[in-house]
N, C-alpha and C positions, 0 to 999 in steps of 0.2 A: 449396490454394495450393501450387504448386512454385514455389519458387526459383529463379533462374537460377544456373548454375554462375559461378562467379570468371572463369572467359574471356568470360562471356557479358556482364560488364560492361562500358560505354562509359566512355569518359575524358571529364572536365568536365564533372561534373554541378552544377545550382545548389548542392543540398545533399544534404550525406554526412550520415545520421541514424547516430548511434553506439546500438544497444539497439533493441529492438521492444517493450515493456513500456506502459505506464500514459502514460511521457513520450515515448516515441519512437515511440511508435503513432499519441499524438493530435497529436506536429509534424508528425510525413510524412502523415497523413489533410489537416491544413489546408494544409501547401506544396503539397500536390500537388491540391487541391480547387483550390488559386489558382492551377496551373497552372506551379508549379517543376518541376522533374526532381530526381528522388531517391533517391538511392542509400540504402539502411539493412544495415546491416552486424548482425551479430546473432551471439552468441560461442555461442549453442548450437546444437540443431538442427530440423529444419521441425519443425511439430507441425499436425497439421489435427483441432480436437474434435471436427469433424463425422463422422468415423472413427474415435477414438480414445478418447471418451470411455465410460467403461465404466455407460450409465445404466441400466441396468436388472439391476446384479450385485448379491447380496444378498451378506452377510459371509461370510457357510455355503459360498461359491465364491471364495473370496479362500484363499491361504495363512496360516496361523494365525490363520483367521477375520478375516480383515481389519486385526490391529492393527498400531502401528508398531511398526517396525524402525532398526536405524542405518541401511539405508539408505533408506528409503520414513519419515522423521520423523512425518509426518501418516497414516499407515496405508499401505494396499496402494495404496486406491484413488484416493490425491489423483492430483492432475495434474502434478505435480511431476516433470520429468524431469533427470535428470544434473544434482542440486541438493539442495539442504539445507543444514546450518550445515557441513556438509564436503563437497568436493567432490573428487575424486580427481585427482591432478594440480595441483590448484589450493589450497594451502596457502595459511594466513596464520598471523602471529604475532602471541602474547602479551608484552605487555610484563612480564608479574607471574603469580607461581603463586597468586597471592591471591584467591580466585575473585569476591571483590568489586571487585576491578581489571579483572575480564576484559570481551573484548565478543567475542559472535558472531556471525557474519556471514554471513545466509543469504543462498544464491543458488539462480535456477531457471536451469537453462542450456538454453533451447529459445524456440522463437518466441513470442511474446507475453511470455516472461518469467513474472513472479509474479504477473499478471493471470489466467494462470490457475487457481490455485488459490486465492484469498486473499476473505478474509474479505466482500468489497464494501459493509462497511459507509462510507456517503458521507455527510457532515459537512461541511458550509461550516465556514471558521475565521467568528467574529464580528471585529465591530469592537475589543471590548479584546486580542483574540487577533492584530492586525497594529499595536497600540500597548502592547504587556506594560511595558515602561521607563516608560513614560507615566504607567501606573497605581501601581508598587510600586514604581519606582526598580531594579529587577532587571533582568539581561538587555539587550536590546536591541531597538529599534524596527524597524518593515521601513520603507523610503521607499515604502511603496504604502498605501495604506487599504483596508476592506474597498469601499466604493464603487469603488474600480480594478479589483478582481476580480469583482465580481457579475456583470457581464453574462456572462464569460465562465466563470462556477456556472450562471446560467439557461441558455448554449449548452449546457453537458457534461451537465448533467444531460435537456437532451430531446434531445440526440444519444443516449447511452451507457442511459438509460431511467433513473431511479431512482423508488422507492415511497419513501411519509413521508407527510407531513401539517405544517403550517405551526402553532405553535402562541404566536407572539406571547411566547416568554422571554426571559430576558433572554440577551445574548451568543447566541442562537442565531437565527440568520435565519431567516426567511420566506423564499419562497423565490415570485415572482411567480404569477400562475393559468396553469395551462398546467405548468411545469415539472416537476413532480412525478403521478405516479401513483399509486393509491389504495393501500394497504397491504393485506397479505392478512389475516384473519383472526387473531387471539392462538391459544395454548393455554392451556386452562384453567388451565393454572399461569402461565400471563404473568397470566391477568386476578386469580389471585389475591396476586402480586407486585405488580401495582397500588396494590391496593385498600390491602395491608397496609404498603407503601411508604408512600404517600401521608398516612396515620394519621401518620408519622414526618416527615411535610412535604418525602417526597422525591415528587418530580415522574416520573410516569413515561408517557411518552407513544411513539406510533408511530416506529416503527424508519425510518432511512432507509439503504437498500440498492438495488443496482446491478443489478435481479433487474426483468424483467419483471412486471407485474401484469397488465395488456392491452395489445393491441399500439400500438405507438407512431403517433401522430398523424404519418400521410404525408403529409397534404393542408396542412395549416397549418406545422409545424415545418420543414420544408426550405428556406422563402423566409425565415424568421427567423434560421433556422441560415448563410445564403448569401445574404444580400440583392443581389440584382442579377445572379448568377451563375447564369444559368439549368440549363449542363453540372451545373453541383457540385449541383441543386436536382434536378436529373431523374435523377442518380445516387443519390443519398441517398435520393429516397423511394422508390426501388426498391428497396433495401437493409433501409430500415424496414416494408417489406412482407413482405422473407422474413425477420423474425425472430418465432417466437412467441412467444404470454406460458406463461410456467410452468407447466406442471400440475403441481409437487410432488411431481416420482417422486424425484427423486434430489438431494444435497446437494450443493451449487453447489461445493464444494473439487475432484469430480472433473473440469470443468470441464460446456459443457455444446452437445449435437447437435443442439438446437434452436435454439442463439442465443438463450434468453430469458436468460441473465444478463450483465454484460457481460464481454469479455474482450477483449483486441487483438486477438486472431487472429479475434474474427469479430463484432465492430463498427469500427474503425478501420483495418484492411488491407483489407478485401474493397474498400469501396469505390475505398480509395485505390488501389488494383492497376488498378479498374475507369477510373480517368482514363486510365492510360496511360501515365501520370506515375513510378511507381515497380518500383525494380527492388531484389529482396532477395539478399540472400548470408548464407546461414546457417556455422556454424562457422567465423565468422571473429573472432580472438580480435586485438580492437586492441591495440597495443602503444604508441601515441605518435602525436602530432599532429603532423606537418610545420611547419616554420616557414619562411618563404621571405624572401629577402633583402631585403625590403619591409616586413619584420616583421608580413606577415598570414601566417595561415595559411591554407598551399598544398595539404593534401589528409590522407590517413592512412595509418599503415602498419599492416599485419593479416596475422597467420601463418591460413594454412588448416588448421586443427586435422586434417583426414583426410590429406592430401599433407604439409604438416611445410613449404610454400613460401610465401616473404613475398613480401606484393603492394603496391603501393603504387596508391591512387586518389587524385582531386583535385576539388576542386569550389571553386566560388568562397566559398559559406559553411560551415561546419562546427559541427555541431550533437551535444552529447556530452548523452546521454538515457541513460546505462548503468545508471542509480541511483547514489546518491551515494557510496556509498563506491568503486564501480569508474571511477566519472567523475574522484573525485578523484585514485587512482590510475593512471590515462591522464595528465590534468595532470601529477601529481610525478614519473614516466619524460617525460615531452617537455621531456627538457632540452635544451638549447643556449649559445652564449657570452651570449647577450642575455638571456635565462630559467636561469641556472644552478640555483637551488631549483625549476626547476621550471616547467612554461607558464604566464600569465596571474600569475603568484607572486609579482611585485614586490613585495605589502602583507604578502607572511609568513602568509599567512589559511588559502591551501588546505593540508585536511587539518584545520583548528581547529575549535573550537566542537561537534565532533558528537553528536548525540542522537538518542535514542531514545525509548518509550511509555513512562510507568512502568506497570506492572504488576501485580496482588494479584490472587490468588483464594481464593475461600471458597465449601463445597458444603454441604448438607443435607438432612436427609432430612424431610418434612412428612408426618405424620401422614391430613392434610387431603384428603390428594392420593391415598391409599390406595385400592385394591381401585374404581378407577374402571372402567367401561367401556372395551374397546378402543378405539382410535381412529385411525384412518391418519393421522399424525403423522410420516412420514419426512420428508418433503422439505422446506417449509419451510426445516429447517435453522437455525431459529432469527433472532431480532435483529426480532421483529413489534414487540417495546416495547421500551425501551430509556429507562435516565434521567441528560436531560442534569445538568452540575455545578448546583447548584442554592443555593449558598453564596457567591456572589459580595458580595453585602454584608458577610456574615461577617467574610470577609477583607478587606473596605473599613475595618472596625472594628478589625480583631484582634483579633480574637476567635478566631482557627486560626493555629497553632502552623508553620504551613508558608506558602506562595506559591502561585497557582495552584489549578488543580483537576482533578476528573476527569469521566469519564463512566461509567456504570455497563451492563456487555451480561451479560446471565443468560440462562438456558435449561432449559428441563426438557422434558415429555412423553415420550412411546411412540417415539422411533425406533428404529429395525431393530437390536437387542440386539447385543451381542458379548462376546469376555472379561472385559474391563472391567464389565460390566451383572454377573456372576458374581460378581465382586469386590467391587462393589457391596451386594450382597444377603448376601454373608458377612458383610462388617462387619456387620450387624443379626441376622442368624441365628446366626452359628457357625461357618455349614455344614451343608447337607440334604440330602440326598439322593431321587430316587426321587420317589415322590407328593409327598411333603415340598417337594421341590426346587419342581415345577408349583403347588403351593400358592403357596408364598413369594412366587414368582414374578409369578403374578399379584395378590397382594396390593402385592408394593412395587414391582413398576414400575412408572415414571411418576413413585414419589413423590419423584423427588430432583431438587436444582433447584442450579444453579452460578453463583456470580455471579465478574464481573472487572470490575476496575479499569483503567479506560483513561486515564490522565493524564499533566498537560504537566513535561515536563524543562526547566529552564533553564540554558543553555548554560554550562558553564564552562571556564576554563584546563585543565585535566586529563583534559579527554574526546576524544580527537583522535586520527590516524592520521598516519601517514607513512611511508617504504619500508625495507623492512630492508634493511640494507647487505651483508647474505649471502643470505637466501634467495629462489631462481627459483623458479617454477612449470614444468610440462613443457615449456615452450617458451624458456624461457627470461626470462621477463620478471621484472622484481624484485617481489613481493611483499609486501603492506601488515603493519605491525606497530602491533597497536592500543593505546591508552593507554583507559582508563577509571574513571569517578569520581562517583557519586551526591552530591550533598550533603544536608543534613539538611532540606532542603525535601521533596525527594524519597523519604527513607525514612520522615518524620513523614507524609506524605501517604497512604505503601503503611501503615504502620498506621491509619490513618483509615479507609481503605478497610476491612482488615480487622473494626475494629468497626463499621464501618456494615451491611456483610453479614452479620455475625452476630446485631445487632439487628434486620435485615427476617426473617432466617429465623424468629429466637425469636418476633418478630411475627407469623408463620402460621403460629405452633404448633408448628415446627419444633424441630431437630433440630444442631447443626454437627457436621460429620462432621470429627472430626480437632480438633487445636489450635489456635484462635485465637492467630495474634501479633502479639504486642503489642511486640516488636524491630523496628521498618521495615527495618532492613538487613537480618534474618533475612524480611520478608514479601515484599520488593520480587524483583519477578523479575530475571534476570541480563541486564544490556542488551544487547542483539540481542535477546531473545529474544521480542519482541513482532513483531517482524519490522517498525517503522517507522522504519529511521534515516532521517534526513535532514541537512542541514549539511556541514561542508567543506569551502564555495566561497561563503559566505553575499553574498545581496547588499546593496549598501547607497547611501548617500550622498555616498561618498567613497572614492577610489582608495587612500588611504592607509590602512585601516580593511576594504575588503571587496573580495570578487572580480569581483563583477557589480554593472552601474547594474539599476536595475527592469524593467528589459529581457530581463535574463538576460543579457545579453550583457557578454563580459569588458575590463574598464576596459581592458586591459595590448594584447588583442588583439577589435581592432573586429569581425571576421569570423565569432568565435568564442563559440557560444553554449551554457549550460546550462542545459536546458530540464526536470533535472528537482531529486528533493528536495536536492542539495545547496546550491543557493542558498538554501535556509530560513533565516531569521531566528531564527525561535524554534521551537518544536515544540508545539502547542497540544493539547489533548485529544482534538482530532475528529483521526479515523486521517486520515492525511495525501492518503491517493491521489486525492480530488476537488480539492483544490487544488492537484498536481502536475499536473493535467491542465488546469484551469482556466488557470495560469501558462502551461504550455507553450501552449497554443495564445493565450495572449495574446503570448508570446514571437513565434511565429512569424506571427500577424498584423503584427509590428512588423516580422519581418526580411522578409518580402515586401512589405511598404511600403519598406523601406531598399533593397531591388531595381529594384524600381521608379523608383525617385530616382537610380536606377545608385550608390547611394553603397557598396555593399555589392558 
């Protein structure tokens, strides 16, 4: 994919996509499948995996064998470009040196965004998970149910491919026949996480992920995906023809040259490129939403990060998809006399409420798992089982000490060694050397296995963003200063976690490498740093109380939609990127309907 340069864009487009990522990928695939014109603005630069991704490099050809660095967080070989929790040029601030007050704030700055490196694990929310207020009196309600959004879990999921298996528990949907693809094979250490889980009555069943298994049904999926549109049906299955399913060479984080996993850059742009319909502009860093004397908004303004020149475009609707904390700060710069706090800001909202995953890990080493057989166990990459929360009545009783719950992702087996693997095997050695070292070596690897906690934040007064009143980024635009604040739900919950992985492990016999803790504020990871905020524009029921009706679209300004995590309600334990795509393109089925009616 090339880009068109900044001149080469046209004036008056339906819609200005802000972000190419998870939500700006899958508005501009569905406006432009329906036949909008669409501009997408995107703050990093092009990226094509088909060229770029590095599938077939082992660690042994990486500098310092592959580990991270400050600047590469995820190793040499993520897909991560001009991004991390620092970006250069692009500061933010802390409100507090308190490192329990702090929030990080990752960014990828390139096409697709952080679609292409990120986890793909895909989680429908349940039904108590779009009613949380309903159930404990905490938090707050979404005005949608999960019935609003399932149709469009069954579209994203046989558009974008996912593996699972439908297992009938509770809060965790099904997911219709047809939708889902078969899961790959466990590792012997999943199947013996299972088994030894399970003895403890924790539930541990097939992973769902964003990763080819077989190639996607061309023949049936495209007239379901497009009923009646035969252009968007004859494009799409040609699309889902060249993508293949996985062979398992390489870990889905570098991104991937085949198309078997999903990413924006090469499930939701190729096609949409392919209508005709869409035109990209990469390094363009938004600054502010236009307002026009009508009180819609009239288009965007955007510095070209290589020339240093501000351009201004216009389209009749306006669609902010950057991720939620950059969408939110696009909002709080687009001031004006009508919007002084801020765009669409009348209710005091944007910037509130923001959350992130909670987070705990716990590793070990199993005995059990010892002196096995090699195995070609690269690729994969992990997440074949996975156990969803499993304690819902629990907390119906009170009988748990916290609100909410989690989801449990582990991983062990033989992948492609590095430093770390070294580090590993000294804790239990010593240190070897020589013969010694190839002994060791093939005795303990394999045997260590890492479990994490994935659970739900509920939103409070103290967790929020807003602009500091001093500092720019290189261009000049004000820059977000964060507030942050776990309460005792959330660190009673990251010790939960903590002893729950240390009784699976001592359950296989195992081993805990390191200290068990039993402080949640000392186990809970540092917010960002799960990489799921969402929140800051939350939608709701009411203008006075929220930034968006169910629509995404903002009370204050009709024209103006946010199609991704910042209109969350709450933040539920399934990582959020299946229902940031689900919404948005329920989003923009609505604003091509409201085009249609000419009322947009």
């Amino acid at each position: 994919m090339s880009p068109p340069s900044t001149s080469a864009t046209k004036n008056g487009y339906d819609v200005i996509v802000v972000g190419s990522g998870a939500a700006g990928g899958q508005s501009a695939y569905t406006l432009c499948m329906e036949g909008a014109k669409v501009l997408m603005l995107e703050a990093g630069r092009n990226y094509v995996p088909e060229q770029e991704t590095p599938m077939f490099q082992t660690p042994d050809q990486a500098p310092l064998r592959g580990v991270s660095t400050p600047e590469k967080d995820f190793g040499f070989y993520d897909a991560t470009i001009d991004g991390g929790w620092t970006v250069p040029g692009e500061p933010y601030v802390q409100s507090t040196e308190d490192p329990h007050g702090r929030f990080a704030w990752w960014r990828a700055r390139m096409l697709g965004g952080r679609t292409n490196h990120w986890g793909r694990v895909s989680l429908r929310n349940g039904e108590y998970d779009f009613k949380p207020h309903r159930r404990d009196g905490l938090g707050f309600d979404w005005p949608i149910s999960y019935e609003d959004v399932a149709p469009y879990y069954d579209k994203v999921e046989r558009l974008i491919g996912v593996y699972g298996t439908s297992e009938g528990l509770e809060n965790t949907p099904n997911s219709p026949e047809g939708c889902l693809l078969p899961p790959p094979a466990p590792l012997v250490s999943d199947y013996l996480v299972q088994q030894r889980a399970g003895r403890l009555g924790i539930p541990i069943v097939a992973g769902h992920r964003a990763v080819l298994t077989r190639q996607l049904d061309f023949k049936r999926s495209p007239a379901l995906l497009h009923p009646g549109n035969l252009k968007a049906q004859k494009i799409i299955a040609e699309h889902m023809r060249q993508r293949a399913a996985c062979f398992w060479a390489t870990d889905c984080g570098r991104g991937c040259s085949i198309r078997a996993n999903y990413q924006s850059t090469t499930v939701h742009l190729p096609p949409a490129l392919a209508t005709g319909n869409l035109d990209i502009v990469t390094n363009a860093m938004v600054s502010e939403v236009l307002l026009g004397r009508n009180g819609l908004a009239k288009g965007v303004s955007y510095i070209d990060k290589i020339s240093g020149r501000q351009h201004v475009v216009t389209a009749r609707v306006i669609v902010l998809a950057a991720s939620a904390c950059e969408t939110v700060r696009i909002l709080l710069n687009s001031k004006s006399a009508q919007f002084p706090d801020g765009l669409a800001n009348s209710s005091g909202k944007v910037g509130r409420y923001l959350m992130d995953t909670v987070g705990s890990s716990v590793s070990g080493q199993v005995p059990l798992l010892e002196s096995l057989p090699p195995l070609n166990e690269d690729g994969a990459s992990g997440e074949a089982f996975y156990g969803p929360w499993w304690l819902y009545q629990d907390q119906q009783k009170g009988k748990l000490d916290f609100a909410r719950g989690y989801h449990i992702e582990f991983g062990g087996g033989r992948r492609m060694p590095n430093f770390g693997t070294l580090r590993s095997l000294e804790s239990l050695t010593g240190g070897s050397y020589g013969k010694k070292l190839k002994d060791d070596a093939r005795r303990y690897y394999g045997s260590f296995v890492g479990f994490d906690g994935r659970g739900e934040m509920i939103p409070n007064e103290n967790s929020y963003c807003e602009i500091d009143p001093k500092v720019k980024d290189r261009w000049g635009i004000p820059v977000l200063r964060f507030h942050w604040q776990w309460s005792e739900h959330e660190t009673r919950q990251a010790a939960h976690m903590q002893k729950t992985f240390a009784g699976v492990i001592e359950a296989m016999g195992g081993k805990v490498l390191g200290a068990v803790k039993t402080d949640g504020a000392e186990a809970i990871a540092p917010g960002g740093f799960i990489i799921h905020e969402v929140g800051g524009a939350r939608m709701g029921e009411s203008r006075q109380t929220s930034v968006t009706n169910q629509w995404c679209q903002t009370w204050d300004v009709k024209n103006l939609f946010l199609n991704d995590g910042a209109v969350f309600v709450s933040n539920a334990d399934k990582n959020p990127t299946l229902t940031i795509m689900a919404l948005a393109w329920r989003a923009s089925d609505h604003i091509v309907r409201l085009m249609r009616r000419k009322e947009l």
